[in-house]
C-alpha positions in Angstrom: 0.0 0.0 0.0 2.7 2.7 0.7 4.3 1.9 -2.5 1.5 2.4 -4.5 1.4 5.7 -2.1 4.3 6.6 -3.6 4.0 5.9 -7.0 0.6 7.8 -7.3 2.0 10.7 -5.6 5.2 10.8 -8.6 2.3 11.3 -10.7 0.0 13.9 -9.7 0.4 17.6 -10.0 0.3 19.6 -6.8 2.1 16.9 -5.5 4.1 19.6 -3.1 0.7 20.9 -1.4 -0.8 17.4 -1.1 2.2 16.4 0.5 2.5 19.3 2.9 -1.1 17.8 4.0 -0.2 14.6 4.5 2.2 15.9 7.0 -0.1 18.0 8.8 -2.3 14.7 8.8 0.1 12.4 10.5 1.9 15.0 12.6 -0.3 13.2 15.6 1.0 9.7 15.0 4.6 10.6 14.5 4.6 12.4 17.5 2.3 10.9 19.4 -0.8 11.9 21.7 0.8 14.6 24.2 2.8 16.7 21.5 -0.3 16.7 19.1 -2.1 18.1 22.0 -0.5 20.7 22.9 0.8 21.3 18.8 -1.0 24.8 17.6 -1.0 26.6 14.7 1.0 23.8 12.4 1.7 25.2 8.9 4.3 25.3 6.4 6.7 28.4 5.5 8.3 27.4 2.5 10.1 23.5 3.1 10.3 24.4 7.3 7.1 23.0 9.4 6.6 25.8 11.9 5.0 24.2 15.2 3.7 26.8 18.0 3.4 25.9 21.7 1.9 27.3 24.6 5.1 26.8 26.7 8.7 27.1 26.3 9.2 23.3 27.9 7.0 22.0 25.3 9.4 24.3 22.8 12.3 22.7 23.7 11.0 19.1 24.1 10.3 19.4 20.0 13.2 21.7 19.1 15.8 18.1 20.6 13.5 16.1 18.7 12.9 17.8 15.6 15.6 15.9 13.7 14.0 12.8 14.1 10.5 14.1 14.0 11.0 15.3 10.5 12.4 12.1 9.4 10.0 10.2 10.3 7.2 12.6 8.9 9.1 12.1 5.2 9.2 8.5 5.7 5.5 9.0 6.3 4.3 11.1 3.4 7.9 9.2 1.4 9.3 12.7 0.5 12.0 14.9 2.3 9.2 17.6 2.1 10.3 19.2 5.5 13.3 20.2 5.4 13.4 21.8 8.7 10.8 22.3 12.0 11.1 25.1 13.6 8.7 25.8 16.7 7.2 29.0 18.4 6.4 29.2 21.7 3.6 31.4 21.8 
């Protein structure tokens, strides 16, 4: 099934925005149950997923993980579409 994922998605146009989706759609399972909760305003500025949360703990908790959180949201979607995560404490 994800390889027939992938092969449709090589073939669609607007393969970028549908991708970007697909990130905002798994964000809860890569990062699980706590960090989706208290996950705000998720978007995309250019190839960096911007993340904004209500406290500066939360902030950092992402920011050491965001290396492996964006790998495993390409693996997901089966595209380095983030490039980066950067996250906002609001």
């Amino acid at each position: 099934m994800d390889q027939l994922l992938k092969t449709f998605m090589k073939k669609i146009p607007h393969r970028t925005k549908l991708q970007r989706g697909m990130v905002l759609h798994v964000w809860p399972d890569v990062v699980g149950d706590k960090i989706a909760t208290v996950s705000k305003n998720l978007h995309f500025e250019g190839s960096r997923l911007v993340v904004e949360v209500e406290t500066s703990a939360w902030r950092h908790e992402i920011h050491m993980n965001r290396f492996s959180i964006a790998k495993k949201l390409n693996e997901k979607v089966g595209s380095k579409i983030v490039k980066e995560i950067v996250v906002r404490a609001s």
